[in-house]
Residue, then its C-alpha position, 0 to 999 in steps of 0.5 A: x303215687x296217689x293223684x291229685x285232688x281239687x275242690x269244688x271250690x279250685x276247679x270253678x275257679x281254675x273253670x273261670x281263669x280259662x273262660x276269662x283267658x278265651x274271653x281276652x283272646x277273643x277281644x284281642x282278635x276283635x281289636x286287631x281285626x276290627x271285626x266283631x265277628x271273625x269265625x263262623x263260630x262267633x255267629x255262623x249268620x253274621x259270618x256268612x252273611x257278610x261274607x256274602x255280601x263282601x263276594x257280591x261287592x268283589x263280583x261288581x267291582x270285577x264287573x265295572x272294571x271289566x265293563x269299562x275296559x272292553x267297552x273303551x276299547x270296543x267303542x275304539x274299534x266299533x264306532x257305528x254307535x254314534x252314528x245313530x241318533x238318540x232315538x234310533x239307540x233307545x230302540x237298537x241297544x235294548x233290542x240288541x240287549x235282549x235278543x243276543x242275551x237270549x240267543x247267545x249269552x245265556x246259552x253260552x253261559x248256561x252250558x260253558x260257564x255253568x255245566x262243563x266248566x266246573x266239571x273240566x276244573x273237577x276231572x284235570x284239578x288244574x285251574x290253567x287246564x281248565x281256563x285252556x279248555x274253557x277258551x277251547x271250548x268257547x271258540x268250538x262254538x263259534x266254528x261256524x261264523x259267518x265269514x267262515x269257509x269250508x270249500x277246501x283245504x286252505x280256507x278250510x285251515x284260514x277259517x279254524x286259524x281265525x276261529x281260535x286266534x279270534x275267541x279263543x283268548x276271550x273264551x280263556x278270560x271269561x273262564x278265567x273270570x268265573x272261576x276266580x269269582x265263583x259266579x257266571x253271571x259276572x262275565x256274562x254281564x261285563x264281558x258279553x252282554x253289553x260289550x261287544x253285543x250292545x255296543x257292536x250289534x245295535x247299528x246291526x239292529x237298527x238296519x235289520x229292523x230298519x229302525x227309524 
């Protein structure tokens, strides 16, 4: 059976009905989105550039939430901030901003949230392994605190209880937080930067510096 032959003519025309077809596929998309550009292969700079920015937005609604509830319930517990008057604060909470942010959370930040826990989500695969050995490792850094004692047995085993029931949870939800945003920044600025060491550290600053 000899096949079937089309024109020039049939084919364009055929060529066009597609076209039009993908044309109204398209505009379907469009109105019932609301979005001019749903794919990368609509305009790949659009897209991700958008994308990007609705990340950015997710990330600062994370960090505002966040930094609204530790800092209440901080404030609750650790109410020595408003024992300090107005000058004393525009001094201490700066301070404490900068020196704990270089002493603490940028390390903390760099080497927990940044190096290993990308690489213990690669080895297990499993998100929840990964945010427990986030929080493991978050409250191995804090094993020598200084209310901690190593002088025997039982203060021994006191001071490795409290480590972990003290940084363990938020060593989990600081992993928790960064892997759901993909960014390190967001916990370290809603949940270490300014609560608690902002908030908990700035009278410290103030004896320490004997800030006046």
């Amino acid at each position: 059976m000899s096949g079937i032959v089309l024109s020039a003519a049939v084919r364009q025309n055929l060529l066009s009905l597609q076209s039009t077809a993908e044309l109204l596929s398209t505009t379907q998309n469009r109105l019932a989105s609301g979005k001019k550009v749903n794919t990368a292969l609509d305009n790949p700079i659009n897209f991700f550039t958008s994308q990007g920015l609705s990340n950015r937005a997710n990330d600062l609604l994370v960090i505002v939430v966040v930094l609204v509830i530790e800092s209440v319930s901080e404030l609750a517990a650790f109410p020595g901030i408003f024992k300090l008057t107005t000058s004393q604060l525009l001094v201490a909470a700066p301070l404490a901003f900068f020196l704990f942010g270089i002493g603490t959370v940028l390390p903390t930040m760099i080497l927990i949230y940044s190096i290993l826990l990308p690489r213990y989500l690669k080895l297990t695969g499993s998100f929840v392994v990964t945010v427990l050995l986030g929080g493991a490792t978050y409250a191995l850094m804090h094993l020598v605190e200084g209310w901690s004692t190593f002088n025997g047995p039982t203060n021994t085993a006191l001071s490795l209880i409290f480590v972990v029931l003290t940084y363990q949870g938020p060593g989990m939800f600081k992993s928790f937080v960064t892997l759901r945003t993909g960014n390190a920044w967001v916990h370290a600025i809603a949940y270490h930067a300014v609560p608690p060491h902002v908030i908990v550290d700035a009278p410290l600053m103030v004896k320490a510096f004997a800030i006046r």
